[in-house]
Structure formats: C-alpha cells, structure tokens
N, C-alpha and C positions, 0 to 999 in steps of 0.2 A: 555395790552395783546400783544404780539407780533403774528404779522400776515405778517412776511416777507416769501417769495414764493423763495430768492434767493437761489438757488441749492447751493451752495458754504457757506453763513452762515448759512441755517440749517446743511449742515454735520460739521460745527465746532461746533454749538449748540449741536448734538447730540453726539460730540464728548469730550465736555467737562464735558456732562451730564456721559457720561460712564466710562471717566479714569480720573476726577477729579479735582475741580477746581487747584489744584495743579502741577500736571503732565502737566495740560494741559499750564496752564501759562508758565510753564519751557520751553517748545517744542515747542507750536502752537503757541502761543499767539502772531498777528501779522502776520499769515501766510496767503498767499492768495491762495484760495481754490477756481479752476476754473473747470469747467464741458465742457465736448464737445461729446457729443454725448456720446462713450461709456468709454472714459476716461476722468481722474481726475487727474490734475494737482494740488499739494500742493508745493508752492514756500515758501521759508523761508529766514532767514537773513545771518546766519552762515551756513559754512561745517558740524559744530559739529552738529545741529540739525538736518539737515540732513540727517547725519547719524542716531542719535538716534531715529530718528521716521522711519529711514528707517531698523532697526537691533531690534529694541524692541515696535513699535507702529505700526507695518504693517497691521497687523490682524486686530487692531480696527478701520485703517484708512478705510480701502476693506471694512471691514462690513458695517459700517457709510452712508460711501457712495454709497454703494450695494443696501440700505434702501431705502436713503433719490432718489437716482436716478430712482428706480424701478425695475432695473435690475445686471443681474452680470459687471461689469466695472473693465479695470485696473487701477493703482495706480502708479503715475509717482513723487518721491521727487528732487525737484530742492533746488539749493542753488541759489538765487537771482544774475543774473547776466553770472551764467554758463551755459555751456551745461548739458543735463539732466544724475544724476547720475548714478542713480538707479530706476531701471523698478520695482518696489516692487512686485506686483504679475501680472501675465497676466491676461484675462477675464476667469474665469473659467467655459469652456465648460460644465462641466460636472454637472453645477445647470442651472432648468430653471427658465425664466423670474417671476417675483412674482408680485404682484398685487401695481398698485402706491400707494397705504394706507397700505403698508404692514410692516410701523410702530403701525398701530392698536393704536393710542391711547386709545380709548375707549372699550380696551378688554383685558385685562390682560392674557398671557399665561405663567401658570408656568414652571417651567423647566418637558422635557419632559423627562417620565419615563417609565421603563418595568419593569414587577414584576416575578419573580420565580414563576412556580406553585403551587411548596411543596419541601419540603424537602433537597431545593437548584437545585429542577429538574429546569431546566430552558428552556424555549421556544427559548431563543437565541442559543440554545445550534444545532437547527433546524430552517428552515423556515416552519414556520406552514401556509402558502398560496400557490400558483402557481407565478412563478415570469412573468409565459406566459399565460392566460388564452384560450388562440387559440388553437384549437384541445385540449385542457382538457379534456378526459374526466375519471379520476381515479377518485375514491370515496375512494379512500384513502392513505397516506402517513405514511411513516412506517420510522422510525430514532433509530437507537442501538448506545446510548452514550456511549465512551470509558468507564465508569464505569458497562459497562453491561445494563440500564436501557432501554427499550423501551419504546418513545413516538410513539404514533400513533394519527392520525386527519383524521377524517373520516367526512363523510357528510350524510344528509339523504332524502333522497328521488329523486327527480332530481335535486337536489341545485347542483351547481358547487365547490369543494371544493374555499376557500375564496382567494383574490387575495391581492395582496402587499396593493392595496388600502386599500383595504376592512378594512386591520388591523389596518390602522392607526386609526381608531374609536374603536377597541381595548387599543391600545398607548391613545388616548383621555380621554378615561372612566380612564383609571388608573392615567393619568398625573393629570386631575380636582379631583379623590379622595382622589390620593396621599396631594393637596395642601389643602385641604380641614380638612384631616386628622391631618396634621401641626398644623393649626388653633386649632384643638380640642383640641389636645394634650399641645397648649400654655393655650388656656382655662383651661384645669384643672389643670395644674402647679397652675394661678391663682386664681381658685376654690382652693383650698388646702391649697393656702398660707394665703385665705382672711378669710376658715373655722380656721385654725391652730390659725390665730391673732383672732378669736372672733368674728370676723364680719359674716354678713349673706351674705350669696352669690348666684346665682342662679347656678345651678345646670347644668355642661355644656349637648349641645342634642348632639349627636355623628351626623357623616355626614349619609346622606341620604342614602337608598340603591336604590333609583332609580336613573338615570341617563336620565336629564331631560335636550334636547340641542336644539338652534332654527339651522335650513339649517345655516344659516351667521356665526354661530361659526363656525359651522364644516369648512366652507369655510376657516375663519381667521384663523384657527389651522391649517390646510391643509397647508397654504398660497397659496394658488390658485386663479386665475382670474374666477368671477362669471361668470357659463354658466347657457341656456337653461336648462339643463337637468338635474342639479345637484340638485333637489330637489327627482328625481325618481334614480339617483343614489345612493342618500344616503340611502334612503329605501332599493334598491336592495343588499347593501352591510353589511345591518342591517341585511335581511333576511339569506344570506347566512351565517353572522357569529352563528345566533340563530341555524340554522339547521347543522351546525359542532360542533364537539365536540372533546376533546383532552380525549387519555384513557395511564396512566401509568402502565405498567406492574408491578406488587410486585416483593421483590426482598425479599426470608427467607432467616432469617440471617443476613440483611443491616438494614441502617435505611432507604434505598427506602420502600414507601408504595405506595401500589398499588391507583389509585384513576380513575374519570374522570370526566371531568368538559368543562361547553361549554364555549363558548368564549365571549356571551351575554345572560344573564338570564333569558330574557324572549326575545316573540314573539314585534317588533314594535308596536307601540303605537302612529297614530297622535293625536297631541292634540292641535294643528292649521291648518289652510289652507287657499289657496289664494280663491279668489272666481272662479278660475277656477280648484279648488282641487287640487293641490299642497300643499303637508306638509311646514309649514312654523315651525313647533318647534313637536320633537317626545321626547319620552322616549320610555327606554327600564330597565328594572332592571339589578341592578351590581350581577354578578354571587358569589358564597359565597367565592371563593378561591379568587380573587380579594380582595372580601373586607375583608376577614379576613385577607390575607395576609398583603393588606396596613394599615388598621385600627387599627385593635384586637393586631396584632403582634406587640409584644416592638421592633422591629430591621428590619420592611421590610427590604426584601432581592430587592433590585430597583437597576437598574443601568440607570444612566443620560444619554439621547443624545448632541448633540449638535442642538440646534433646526433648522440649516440650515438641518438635515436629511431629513424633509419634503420638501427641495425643490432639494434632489439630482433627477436629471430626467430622470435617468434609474436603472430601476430596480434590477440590477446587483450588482450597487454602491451601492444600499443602504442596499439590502441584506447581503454583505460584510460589509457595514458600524455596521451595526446590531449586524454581530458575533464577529469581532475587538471587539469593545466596552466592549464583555464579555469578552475574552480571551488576548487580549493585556495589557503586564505587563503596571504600570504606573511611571515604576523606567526606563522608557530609552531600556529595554532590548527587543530581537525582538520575537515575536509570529509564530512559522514557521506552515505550511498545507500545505499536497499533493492535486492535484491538483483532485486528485483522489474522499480522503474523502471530498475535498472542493462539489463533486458533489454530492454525496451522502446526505450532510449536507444541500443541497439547491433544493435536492429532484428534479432532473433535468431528464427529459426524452430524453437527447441528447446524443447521442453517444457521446464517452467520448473526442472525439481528437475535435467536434465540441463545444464541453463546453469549453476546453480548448482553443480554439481557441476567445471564446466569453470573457473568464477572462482575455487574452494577450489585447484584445481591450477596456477592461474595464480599466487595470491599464494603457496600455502606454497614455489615455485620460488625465488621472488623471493631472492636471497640477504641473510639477516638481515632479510627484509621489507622490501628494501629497493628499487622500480622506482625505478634512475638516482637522481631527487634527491625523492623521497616515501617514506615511510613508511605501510606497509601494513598493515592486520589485520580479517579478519571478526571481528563479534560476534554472536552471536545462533544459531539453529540453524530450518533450513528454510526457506521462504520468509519468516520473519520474520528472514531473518539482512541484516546491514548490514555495508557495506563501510566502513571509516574510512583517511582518509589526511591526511597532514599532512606540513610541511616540516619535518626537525630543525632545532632553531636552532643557529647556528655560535656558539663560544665569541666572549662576548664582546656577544654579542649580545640584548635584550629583549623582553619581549612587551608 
C-alpha cells in the first residue's frame, strides 16, 4: 500500500491515474513535481514536453495539483536547466479553498447534473434562488422565457425564497438519482439479456424515491471545509426548498403544459443525531418531476457541470456558470446576452447600471476570461453592453 505524503508524487500519482499510463509515460514520466506554498513547479527533460504538457496537459496538471495541495495554485512548466517557460495558468481567484481531503476517496461523486422540469422547460433557463439573501424579502420570482413560457418560484409562509446554496441539495438529490438510475437501467439491459438466454434472473428494484444523506455528504458534494453549523444549515436549506415551489404557466396551442412542482417532496426527516441534537443523516422524498424525469424518462433531458461549480465562490460566477452551460453552443461558436435580460434572468433587485456594474467585476476576475471551461468578455458599453461566451476549441479539433 502506498502511503507516501509527498506533495509532488501524489499529483503525479493522481496524475497518471487520470490521463493514463500511456500519455503519462510519454510527457511526465521523470518529471519533478515540486510544491511551495501556493505554486507548482513541473521540471521536465526536453523543450518538446514542455511544451506538450504546457499547450494540451495544463488543465489536468491545475486540477491534480489544485486536489492533492488543497487549494487553488498556479502551474509553472520548466525545461530542466532553463528559465521558466510558461506560467500555465495563474491562481484562480475566483474558486475558494476546498477541504485537504477534497480528493474524497471514500465517497464517490458522480458527475453533477440538472434536470428539465417538463417539457424541455428548464430551470437553467432562470435562477430559481436569491443570489443575495440580505434584505430578501419577495415571495416570489417571476421569469417569461423567450419562448412565451412562464416560470414562477414562490415560497410559503415566512420561508425566504431558497438561496444559491440551498439548491445545490437540489443539484445533489438529482446528480445521486441521476447515477443511480444508470445503474438500473445497466441492470435491466442485463435482466433482459439473461431472461432472453433462458436463465433466471432477478428482477432489477428501480432507485428509491426517497433521498436519504448523512451532514458529511452533503459536506463532500459541497466540497466545503466542516463548520459548527452546517448540520442546522442543511436543515434550514431543506426547509426552505420544501416550502418553495416552481408553477409553469400552460401555453394552448404548444407543447408547454402547464404544471407545478416543489423542489423537495417532502418536509426534513432526521433519522440520526449527535447526542447533543444535531442531525447527523436526514431524508427527504424525491419530488415526482425529478424522478420521473431522470428515471421513468428514456432520454433525461440533464445537462453536466463541471464539478469545480461547487467551489466557484461568488455567486455571480456560478449563476452565470449555470446558464452558459444551457445555452453555450459546444461547436466553438459564441452565446451572446444583453446585460439587460442577463438581469432579469438572474431575478436581480439592483438597479440595472449597479448589476451591470457587478457582471464587469465578475468577468474582468475571471482569470484570462476564463469561467472553468468558457470564454468570457463584455462588449458594448451601458445598458447596451452584451455578455459573449463561448467554448475554446481544443487542438485538433473543428467547427
């Protein structure tokens, strides 16, 4: 069993494990991989590699070493013996610190997912929380998609409409049913094939409708450093999603159908706690658009994130990360928004020239314009200014 602690061979370890003993052999193999606080030095033998790890292996060197150090760090490749080439990426500001085990090995997170309500209506299509919870106090949020349709998210009683956190235990319940769902569905491939051949087989169980998680997941899905608190925060953010509800207006004539559906399907549920009463593992039930969507449905309509989402650490970024994702082509081509509907779509209570004001500081952050995997830049100036983003295309690759 390997139990080396050295910063420098686990990110080649985890480096080999991810692009393959093959790629890795060709580039790494022989590299010395040195750590100093908040940068990472990767010395090599040739110019050529060098290069190649500095033009097609940058991403997975940042990530690696992003992991294995704890934090965001930059990424410096040397050719042994010279001054340093290439600065591969800076630290980027705009993730925060993640927890020193925030390789998880003993927790599987599948790729994270968001699901369509119905009908291809989509929630990314709006922010369905407050990206400010301070001075909140609407009970409700109102969104007219260019196709005509309205969503609305309303809250009830004195709950606070739900907050960027809050959803990511939305993102949770659908990403663990989504992967869950996989499983089933390999199941009955092999129920089918093993009834078809003659043999007896047992009968696959479809995934659960409740949704059953201890506090420490929710932590490691988060990727968060454990507080005090986060065992009454997850409750409070359980409460407010049960007590919100999304209602789509009918549209005669379309295939929009009217409906409305909450965001958690039932009220919390502890079914642990510390001996000082803290929930140590809750459920809540999967509401039915969820699971029918991911489950029942031959073709969930899911779009992936990239799982750094959860540690963009302003809300702004990741709101924007959330809509890109739906609307940014994946052939190269760029995604344009007025700065105008970008407010509207993110349900903003700020005079318009101070939103605007809030998105110029959210993209010039972005290091080299760049949120995770798009390509950012206003054009324009005032409210006639536009947001553009777009995927770089990887070498190799055409439009």
């Amino acid at each position: 069993m390997n139990t080396t602690t050295d910063p420098g061979q686990l990110i080649a370890e985890r480096l080999k494990a991810e692009l393959g003993a093959d790629t890795f052999s060709s580039w790494l193999r022989g590299a010395l991989i040195e750590v100093s606080d908040d940068r990472v030095t990767v010395t090599v033998s040739t110019q050529l590699a060098a290069q190649v790890i500095s033009n097609n292996l940058a991403d997975a060197v940042k990530s690696a070493a992003s992991l294995v150090v704890g934090k965001p760090v930059s990424v410096t490749v040397l050719e042994r013996g010279r001054e340093p080439t290439v600065d591969v990426t800076p630290i980027e500001t705009i993730l925060r610190a993640v927890a020193p085990d925030d390789a998880q090995p003993d927790f599987f997170i599948p790729e994270l997912s968001e699901l369509a309500i119905k009908d291809d209506v989509h929630l990314m299509e709006m922010t369905p929380f407050t990206l400010n919870q301070r001075n909140e106090d609407r009970k409700e949020l109102v969104y007219k998609t260019p196709q005509g349709v309205t969503i609305r998210v309303k809250t009830e009683g004195e709950f606070q409409i739900p907050s960027i956190d809050d959803y990511d235990l939305v993102l949770m319940m659908q990403t663990w049913l989504a992967d869950l769902a996989n499983q089933y569905r390999s199941q009955v491939e092999r129920y089918e094939a093993e009834k078809k051949a003659g043999r007896d087989a047992v009968v696959p169980v479809p995934p659960s409708r409740m949704f059953e998680v201890s506090i420490s997941e929710v932590v490691k899905f988060k990727r968060m450093k454990w507080g005090g608190t986060i065992s009454d925060d997850v409750l409070g953010s359980l409460d407010r999603l049960f007590h919100a509800y999304v209602t789509v207006d009918p549209q005669k004539g379309t295939k929009y159908r009217g409906g409305k559906f909450r965001l958690v399907g039932s009220s919390v549920e502890k079914l642990a706690t510390t001996a000082q009463g803290k929930a140590t593992r809750v459920r809540v039930s999967v509401p039915d658009w969820i699971y029918e969507g991911i489950v029942e449905r031959a073709v969930p309509t899911l779009r992936t994130f990239s799982r750094d989402y959860m540690i963009l650490a302003q809300p702004m970024h990741r709101a924007l990360y959330r809509l890109l994702t739906l609307k940014v082509p994946k052939d190269g081509k760029p995604y344009a928004i007025s700065l105008v509907e970008l407010a509207q779509r993110f349900q903003t209570k700020q005079e318009q020239k101070y939103f605007n004001r809030d998105v110029k500081k959210a993209v010039l952050s972005c290091p080299d314009g760049r949120l995770l995997e798009y390509s950012l830049e206003l054009v324009g100036k005032g409210d006639d200014r536009i947001l553009r983003a777009w995927r770089p295309l990887t070498v190799g690759s055409s439009r």
